[in-house]
PDB file of N, CA, C and O in Angstrom:
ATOM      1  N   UNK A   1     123.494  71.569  87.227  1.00  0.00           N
ATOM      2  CA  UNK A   1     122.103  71.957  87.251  1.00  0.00           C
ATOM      3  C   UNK A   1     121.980  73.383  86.725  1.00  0.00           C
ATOM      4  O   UNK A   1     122.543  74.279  87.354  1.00  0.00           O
ATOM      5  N   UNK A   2     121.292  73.662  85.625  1.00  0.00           N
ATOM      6  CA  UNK A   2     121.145  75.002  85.248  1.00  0.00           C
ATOM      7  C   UNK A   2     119.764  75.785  85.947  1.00  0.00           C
ATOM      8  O   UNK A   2     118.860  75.091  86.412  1.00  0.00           O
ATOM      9  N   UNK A   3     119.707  76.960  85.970  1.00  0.00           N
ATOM     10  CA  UNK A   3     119.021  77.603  86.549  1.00  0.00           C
ATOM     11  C   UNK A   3     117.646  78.008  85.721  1.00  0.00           C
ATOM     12  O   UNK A   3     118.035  78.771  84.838  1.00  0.00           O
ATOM     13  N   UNK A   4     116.705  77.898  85.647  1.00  0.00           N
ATOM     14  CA  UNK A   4     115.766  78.309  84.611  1.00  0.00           C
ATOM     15  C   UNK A   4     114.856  79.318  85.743  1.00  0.00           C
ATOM     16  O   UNK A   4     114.553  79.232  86.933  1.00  0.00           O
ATOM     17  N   UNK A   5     114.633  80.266  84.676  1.00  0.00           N
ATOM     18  CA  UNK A   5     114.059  81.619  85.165  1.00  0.00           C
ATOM     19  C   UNK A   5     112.712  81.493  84.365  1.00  0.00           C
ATOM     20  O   UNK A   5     112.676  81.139  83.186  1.00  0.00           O
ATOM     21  N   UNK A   6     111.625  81.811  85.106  1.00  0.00           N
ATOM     22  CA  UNK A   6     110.275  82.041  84.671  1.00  0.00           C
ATOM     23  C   UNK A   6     109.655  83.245  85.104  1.00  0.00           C
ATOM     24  O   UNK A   6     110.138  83.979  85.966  1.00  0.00           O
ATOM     25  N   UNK A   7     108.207  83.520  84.294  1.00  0.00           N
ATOM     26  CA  UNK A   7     107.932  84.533  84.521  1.00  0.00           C
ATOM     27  C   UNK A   7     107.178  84.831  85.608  1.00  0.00           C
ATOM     28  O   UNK A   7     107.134  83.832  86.326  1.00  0.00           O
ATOM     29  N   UNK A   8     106.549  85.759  86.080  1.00  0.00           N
ATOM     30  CA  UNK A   8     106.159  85.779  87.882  1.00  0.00           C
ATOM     31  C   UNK A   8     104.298  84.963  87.415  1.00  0.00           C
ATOM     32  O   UNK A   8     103.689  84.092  88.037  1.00  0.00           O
ATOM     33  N   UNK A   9     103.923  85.637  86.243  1.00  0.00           N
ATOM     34  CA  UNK A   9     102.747  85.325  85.479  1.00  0.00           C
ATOM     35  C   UNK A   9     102.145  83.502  85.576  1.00  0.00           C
ATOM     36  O   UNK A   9     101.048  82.958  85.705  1.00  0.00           O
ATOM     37  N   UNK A  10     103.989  82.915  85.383  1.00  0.00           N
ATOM     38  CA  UNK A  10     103.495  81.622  85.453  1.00  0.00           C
ATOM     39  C   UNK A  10     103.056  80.850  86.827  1.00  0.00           C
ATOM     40  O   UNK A  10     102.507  79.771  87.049  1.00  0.00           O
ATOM     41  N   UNK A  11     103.433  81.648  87.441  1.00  0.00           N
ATOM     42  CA  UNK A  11     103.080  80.950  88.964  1.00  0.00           C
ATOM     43  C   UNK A  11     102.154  81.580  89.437  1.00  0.00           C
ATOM     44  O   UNK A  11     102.051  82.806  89.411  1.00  0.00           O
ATOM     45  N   UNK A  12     100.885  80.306  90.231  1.00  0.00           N
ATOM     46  CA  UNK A  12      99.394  80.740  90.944  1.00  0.00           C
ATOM     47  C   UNK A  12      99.500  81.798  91.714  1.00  0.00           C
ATOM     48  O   UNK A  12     100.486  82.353  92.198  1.00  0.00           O
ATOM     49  N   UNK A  13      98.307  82.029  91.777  1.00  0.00           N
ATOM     50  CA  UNK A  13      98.113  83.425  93.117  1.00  0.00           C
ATOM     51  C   UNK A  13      98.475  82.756  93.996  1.00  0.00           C
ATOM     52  O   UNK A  13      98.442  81.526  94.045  1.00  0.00           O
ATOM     53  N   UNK A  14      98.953  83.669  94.977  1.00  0.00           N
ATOM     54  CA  UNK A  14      99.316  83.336  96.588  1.00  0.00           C
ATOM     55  C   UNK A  14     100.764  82.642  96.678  1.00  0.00           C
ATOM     56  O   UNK A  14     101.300  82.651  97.787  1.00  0.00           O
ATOM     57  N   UNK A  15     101.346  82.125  95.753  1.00  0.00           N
ATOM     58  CA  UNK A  15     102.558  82.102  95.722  1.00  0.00           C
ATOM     59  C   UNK A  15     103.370  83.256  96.272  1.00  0.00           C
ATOM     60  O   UNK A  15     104.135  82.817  97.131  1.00  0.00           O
ATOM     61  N   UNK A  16     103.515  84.749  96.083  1.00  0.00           N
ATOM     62  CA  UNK A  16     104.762  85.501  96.795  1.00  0.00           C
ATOM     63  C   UNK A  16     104.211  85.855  98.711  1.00  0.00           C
ATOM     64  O   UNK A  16     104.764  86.304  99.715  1.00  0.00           O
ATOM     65  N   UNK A  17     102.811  85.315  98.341  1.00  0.00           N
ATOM     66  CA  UNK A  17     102.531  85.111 100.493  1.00  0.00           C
ATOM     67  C   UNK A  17     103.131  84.281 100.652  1.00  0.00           C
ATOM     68  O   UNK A  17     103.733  84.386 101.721  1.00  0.00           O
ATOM     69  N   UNK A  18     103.407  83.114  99.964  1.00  0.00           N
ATOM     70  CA  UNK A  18     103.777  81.742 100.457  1.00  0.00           C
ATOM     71  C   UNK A  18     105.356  81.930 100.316  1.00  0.00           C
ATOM     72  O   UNK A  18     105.943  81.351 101.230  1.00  0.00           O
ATOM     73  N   UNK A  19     105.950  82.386  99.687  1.00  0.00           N
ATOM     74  CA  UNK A  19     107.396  82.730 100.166  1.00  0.00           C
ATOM     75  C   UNK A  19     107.944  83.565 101.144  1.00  0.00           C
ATOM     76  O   UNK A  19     108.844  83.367 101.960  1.00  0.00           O
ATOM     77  N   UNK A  20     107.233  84.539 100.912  1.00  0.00           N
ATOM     78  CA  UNK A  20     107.287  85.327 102.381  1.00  0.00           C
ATOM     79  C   UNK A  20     106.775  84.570 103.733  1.00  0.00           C
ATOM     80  O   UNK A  20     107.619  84.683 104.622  1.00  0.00           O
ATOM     81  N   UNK A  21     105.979  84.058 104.008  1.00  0.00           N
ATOM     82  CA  UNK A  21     105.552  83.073 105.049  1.00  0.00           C
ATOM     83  C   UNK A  21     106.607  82.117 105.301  1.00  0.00           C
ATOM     84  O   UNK A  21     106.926  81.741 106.429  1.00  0.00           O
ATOM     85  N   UNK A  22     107.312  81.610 103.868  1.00  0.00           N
ATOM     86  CA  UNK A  22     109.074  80.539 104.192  1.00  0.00           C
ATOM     87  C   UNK A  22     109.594  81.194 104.387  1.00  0.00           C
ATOM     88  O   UNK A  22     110.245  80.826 105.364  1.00  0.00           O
ATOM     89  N   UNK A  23     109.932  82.368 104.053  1.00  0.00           N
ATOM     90  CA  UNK A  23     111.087  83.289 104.334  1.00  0.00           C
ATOM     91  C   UNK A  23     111.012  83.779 105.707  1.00  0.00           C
ATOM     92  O   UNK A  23     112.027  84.125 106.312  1.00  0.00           O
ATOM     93  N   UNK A  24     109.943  83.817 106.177  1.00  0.00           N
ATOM     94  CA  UNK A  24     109.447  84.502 107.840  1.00  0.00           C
ATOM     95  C   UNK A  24     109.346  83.112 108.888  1.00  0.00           C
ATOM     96  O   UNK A  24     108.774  83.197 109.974  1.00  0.00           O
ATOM     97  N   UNK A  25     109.860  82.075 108.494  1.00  0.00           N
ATOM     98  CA  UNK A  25     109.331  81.128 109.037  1.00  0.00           C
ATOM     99  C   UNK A  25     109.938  81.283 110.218  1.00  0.00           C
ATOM    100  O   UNK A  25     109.220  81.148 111.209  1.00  0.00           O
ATOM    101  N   UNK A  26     111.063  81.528 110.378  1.00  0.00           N
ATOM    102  CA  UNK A  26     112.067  81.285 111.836  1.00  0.00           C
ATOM    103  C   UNK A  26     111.290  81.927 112.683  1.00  0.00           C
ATOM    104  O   UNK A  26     111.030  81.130 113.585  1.00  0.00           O
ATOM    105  N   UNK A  27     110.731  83.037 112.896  1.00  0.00           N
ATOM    106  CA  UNK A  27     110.106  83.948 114.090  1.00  0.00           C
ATOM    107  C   UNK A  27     108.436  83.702 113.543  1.00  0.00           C
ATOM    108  O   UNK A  27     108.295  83.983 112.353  1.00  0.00           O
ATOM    109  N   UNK A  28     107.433  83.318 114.109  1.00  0.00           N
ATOM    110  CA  UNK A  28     106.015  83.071 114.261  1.00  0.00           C
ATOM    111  C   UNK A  28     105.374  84.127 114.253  1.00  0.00           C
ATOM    112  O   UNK A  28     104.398  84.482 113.592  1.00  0.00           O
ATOM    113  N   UNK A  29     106.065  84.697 115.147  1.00  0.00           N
ATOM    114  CA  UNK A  29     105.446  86.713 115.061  1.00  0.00           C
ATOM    115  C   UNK A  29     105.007  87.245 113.843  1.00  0.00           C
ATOM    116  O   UNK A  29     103.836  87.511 113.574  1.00  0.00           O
ATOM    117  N   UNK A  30     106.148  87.418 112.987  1.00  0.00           N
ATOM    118  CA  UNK A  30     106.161  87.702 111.727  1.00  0.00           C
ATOM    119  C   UNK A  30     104.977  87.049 111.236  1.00  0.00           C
ATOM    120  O   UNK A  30     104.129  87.859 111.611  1.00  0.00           O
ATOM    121  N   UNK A  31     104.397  86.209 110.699  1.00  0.00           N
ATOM    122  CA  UNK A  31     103.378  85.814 110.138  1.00  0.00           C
ATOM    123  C   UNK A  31     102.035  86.212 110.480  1.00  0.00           C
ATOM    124  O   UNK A  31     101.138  86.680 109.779  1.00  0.00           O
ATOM    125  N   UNK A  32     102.102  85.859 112.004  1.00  0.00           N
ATOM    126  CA  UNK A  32     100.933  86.644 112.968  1.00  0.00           C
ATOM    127  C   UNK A  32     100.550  87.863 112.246  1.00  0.00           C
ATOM    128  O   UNK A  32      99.504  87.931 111.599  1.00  0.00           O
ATOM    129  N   UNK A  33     101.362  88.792 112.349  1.00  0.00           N
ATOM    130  CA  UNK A  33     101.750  90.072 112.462  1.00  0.00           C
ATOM    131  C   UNK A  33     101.615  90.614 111.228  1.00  0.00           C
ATOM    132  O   UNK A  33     101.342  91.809 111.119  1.00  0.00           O
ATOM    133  N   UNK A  34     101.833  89.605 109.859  1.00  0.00           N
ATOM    134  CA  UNK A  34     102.117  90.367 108.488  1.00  0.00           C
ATOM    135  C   UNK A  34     101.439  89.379 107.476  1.00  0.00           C
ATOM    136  O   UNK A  34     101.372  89.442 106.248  1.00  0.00           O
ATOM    137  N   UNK A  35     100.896  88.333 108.468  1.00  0.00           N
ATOM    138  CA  UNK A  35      99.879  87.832 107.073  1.00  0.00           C
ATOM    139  C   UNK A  35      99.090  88.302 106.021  1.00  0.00           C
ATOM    140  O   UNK A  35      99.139  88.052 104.816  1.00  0.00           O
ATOM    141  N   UNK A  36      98.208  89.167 106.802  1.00  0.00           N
ATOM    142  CA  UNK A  36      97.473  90.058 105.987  1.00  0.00           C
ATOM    143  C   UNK A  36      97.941  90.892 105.321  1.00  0.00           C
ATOM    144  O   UNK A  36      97.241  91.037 104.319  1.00  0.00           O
ATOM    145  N   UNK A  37      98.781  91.549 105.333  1.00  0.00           N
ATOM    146  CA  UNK A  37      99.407  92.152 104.241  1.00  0.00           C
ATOM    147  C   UNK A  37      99.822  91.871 103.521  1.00  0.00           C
ATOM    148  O   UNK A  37      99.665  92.342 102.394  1.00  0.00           O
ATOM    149  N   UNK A  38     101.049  90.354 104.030  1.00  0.00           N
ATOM    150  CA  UNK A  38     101.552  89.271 102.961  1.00  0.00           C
ATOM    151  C   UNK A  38     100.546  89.295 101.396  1.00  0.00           C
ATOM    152  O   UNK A  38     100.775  89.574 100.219  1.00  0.00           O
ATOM    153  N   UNK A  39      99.239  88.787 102.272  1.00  0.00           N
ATOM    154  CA  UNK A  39      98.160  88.825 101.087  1.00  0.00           C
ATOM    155  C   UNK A  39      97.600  89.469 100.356  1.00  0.00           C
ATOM    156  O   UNK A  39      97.342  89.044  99.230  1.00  0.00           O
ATOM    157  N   UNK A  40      97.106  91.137 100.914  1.00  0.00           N
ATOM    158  CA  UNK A  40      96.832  91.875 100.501  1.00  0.00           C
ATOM    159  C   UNK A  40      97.781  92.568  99.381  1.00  0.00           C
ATOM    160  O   UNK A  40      97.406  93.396  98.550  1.00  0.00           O
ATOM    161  N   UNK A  41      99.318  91.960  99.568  1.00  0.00           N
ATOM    162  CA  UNK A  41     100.467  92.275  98.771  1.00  0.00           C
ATOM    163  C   UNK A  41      99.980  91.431  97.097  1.00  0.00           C
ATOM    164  O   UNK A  41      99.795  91.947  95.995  1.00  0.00           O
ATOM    165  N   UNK A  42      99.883  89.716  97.620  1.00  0.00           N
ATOM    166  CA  UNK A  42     100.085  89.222  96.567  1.00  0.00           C
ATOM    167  C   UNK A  42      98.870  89.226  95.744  1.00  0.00           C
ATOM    168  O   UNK A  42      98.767  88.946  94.550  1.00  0.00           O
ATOM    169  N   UNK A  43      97.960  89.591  96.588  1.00  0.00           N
ATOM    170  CA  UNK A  43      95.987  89.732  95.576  1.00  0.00           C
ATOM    171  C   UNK A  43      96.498  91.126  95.047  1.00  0.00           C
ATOM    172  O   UNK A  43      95.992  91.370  93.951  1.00  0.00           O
ATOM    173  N   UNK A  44      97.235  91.984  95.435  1.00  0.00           N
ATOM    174  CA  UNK A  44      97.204  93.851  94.431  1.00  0.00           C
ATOM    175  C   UNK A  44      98.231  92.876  93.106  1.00  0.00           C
ATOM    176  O   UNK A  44      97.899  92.904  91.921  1.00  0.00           O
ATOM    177  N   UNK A  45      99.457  92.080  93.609  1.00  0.00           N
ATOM    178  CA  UNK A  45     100.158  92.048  92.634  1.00  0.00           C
ATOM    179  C   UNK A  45      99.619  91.161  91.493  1.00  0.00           C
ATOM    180  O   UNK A  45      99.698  91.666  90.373  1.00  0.00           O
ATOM    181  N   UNK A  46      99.167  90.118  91.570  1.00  0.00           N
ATOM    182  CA  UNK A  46      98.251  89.427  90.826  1.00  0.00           C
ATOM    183  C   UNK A  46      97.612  89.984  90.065  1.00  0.00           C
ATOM    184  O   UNK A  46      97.724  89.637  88.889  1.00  0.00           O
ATOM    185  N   UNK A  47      96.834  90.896  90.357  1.00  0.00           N
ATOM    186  CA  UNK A  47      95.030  91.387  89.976  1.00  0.00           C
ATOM    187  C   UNK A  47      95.466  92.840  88.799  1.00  0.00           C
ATOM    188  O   UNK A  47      94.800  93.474  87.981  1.00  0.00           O
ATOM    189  N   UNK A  48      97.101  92.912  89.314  1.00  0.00           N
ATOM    190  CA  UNK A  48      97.070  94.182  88.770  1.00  0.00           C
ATOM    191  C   UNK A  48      98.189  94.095  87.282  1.00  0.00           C
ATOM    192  O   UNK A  48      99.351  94.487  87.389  1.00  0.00           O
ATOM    193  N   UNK A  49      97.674  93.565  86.011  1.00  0.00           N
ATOM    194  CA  UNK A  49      98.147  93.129  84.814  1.00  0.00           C
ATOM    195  C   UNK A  49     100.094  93.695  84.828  1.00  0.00           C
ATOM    196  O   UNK A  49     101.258  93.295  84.794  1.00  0.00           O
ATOM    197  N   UNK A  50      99.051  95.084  84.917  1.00  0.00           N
ATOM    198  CA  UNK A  50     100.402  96.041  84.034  1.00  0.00           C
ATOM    199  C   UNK A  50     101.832  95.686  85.318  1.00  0.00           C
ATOM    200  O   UNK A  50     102.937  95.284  84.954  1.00  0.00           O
ATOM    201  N   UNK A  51     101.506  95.914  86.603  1.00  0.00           N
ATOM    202  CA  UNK A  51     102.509  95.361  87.292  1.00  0.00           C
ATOM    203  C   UNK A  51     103.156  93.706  87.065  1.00  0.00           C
ATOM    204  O   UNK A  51     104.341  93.406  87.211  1.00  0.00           O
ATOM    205  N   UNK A  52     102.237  92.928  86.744  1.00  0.00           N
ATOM    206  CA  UNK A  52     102.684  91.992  86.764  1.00  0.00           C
ATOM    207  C   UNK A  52     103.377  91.601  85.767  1.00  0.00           C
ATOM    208  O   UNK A  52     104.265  90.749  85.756  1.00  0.00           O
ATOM    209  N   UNK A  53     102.948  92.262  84.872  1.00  0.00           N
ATOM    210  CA  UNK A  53     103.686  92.193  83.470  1.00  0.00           C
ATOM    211  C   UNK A  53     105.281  92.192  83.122  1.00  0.00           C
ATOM    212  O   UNK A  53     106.112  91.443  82.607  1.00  0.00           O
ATOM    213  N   UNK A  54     105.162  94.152  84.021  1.00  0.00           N
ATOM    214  CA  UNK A  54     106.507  94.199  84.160  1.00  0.00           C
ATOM    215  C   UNK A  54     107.133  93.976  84.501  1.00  0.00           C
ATOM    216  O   UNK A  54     108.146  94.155  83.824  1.00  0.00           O
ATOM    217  N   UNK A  55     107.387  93.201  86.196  1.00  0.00           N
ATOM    218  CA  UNK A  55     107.957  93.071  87.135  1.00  0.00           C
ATOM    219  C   UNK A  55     108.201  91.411  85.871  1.00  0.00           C
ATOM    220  O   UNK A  55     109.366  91.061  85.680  1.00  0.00           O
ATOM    221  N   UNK A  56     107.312  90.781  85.324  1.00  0.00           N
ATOM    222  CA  UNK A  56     107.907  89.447  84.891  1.00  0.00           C
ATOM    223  C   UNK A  56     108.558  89.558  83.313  1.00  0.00           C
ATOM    224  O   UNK A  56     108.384  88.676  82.472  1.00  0.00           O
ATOM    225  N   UNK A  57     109.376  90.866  83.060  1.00  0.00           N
ATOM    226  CA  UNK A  57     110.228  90.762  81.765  1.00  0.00           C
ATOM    227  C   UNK A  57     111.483  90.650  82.316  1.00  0.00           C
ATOM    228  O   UNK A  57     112.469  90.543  81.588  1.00  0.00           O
TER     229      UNK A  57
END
């Protein structure tokens, strides 16, 4: 199985909440606790071109 790498661009909004939310899954707290930021993380990273740009070369 080879690995294929894409760019962060190609995947919907709310995707890096939604990994962080799998990644936090074991403790409930965590989500409670960091949802909103989770989001507030992935709506700045989204919304904001030039970051997203770079972070996906």
């Amino acid at each position: 199985m080879d690995i294929v790498f894409k760019k962060i661009t190609e995947f919907p909004r709310g995707s890096l909440a939604s990994l962080l939310k799998d990644g936090y899954s074991f403790e409930p707290k965590f989500e409670r606790d960091f949802h909103k930021q989770w989001q507030e993380f992935d709506d700045f990273f989204m919304i904001t071109p030039v970051l997203r740009n770079s972070a996906a070369l």
